[in-house]
C-alpha positions as CSV (number, residue, x, y, z in Angstrom):
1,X,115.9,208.2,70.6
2,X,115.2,209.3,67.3
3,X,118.3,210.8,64.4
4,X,117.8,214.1,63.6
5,X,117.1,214.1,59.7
6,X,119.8,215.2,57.7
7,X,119.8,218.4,56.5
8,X,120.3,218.3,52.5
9,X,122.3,222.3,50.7
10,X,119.8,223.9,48.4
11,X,119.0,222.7,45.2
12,X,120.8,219.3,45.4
13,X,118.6,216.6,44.7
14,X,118.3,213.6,46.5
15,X,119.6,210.9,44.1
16,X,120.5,208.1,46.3
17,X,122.5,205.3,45.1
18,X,120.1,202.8,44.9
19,X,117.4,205.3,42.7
20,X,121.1,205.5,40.2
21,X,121.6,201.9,39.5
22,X,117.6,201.3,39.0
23,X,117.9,203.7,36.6
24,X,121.1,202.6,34.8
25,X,119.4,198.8,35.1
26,X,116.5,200.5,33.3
27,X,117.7,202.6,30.1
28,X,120.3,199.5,29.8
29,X,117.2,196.9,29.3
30,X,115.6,200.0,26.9
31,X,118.2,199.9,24.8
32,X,118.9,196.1,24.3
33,X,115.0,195.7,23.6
34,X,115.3,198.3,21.3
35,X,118.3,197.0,19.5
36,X,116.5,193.9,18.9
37,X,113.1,195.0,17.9
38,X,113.7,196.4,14.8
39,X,115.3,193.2,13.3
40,X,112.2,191.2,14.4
41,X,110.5,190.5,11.0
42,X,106.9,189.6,11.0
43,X,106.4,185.9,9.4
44,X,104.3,185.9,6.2
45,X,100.9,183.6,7.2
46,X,101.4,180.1,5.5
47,X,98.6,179.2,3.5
48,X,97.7,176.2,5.4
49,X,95.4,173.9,3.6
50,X,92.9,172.1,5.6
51,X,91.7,168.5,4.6
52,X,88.3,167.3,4.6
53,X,87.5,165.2,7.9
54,X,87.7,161.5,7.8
55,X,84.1,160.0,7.5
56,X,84.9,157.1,9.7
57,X,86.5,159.0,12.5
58,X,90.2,158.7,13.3
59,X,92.1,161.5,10.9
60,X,95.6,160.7,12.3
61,X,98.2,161.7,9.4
62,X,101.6,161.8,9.5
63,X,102.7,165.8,9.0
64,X,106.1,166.8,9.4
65,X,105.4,167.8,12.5
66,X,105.2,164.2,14.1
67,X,108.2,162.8,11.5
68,X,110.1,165.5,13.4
69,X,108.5,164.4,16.6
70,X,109.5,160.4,16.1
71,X,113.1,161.3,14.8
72,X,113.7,163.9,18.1
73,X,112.4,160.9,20.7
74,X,114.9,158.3,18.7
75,X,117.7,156.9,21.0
C-alpha cells in the first residue's frame, strides 16, 4: 500500500519547512561572520630577536613566557 504523491498547483515551489530554517540558519551565520571580519586587524610581525645557541648545551632562559607560566600555576 503505497500514498499517492501529492499533487503540488503550478508554479508553487516546493519550499518545505525544513529547506526555510536551513536557510534562515545559514544567511544568519553569513552575517555574524561578516560582522566580525572586518574588525579583525592583522598583527604587525614582532621583530623577534634570536640569541646565539649556548655552546655547552642547555639554553633554558627565563622569557616572559614561562614568568607568566610560573605565576598562572601559583596556588
Amino acid at each position: 500500500m503505497s500514498n499517492p504523491p501529492r499533487s503540488t498547483p503550478e508554479g508553487s515551489s516546493r519550499l518545505s519547512r525544513r529547506t526555510l530554517f536551513a536557510g534562515a540558519g545559514t544567511v544568519g551565520a553569513v552575517a555574524a561572520v561578516a560582522t566580525v571580519l572586518p574588525r579583525l586587524q592583522p598583527e604587525a610581525p614582532s621583530a623577534a630577536v634570536s640569541k646565539p645557541a649556548p655552546t655547552r648545551g642547555g639554553g633554558y632562559t627565563l622569557s616572559e613566557h614561562v614568568k607568566h607560566y610560573y605565576n598562572t600555576t601559583r596556588i
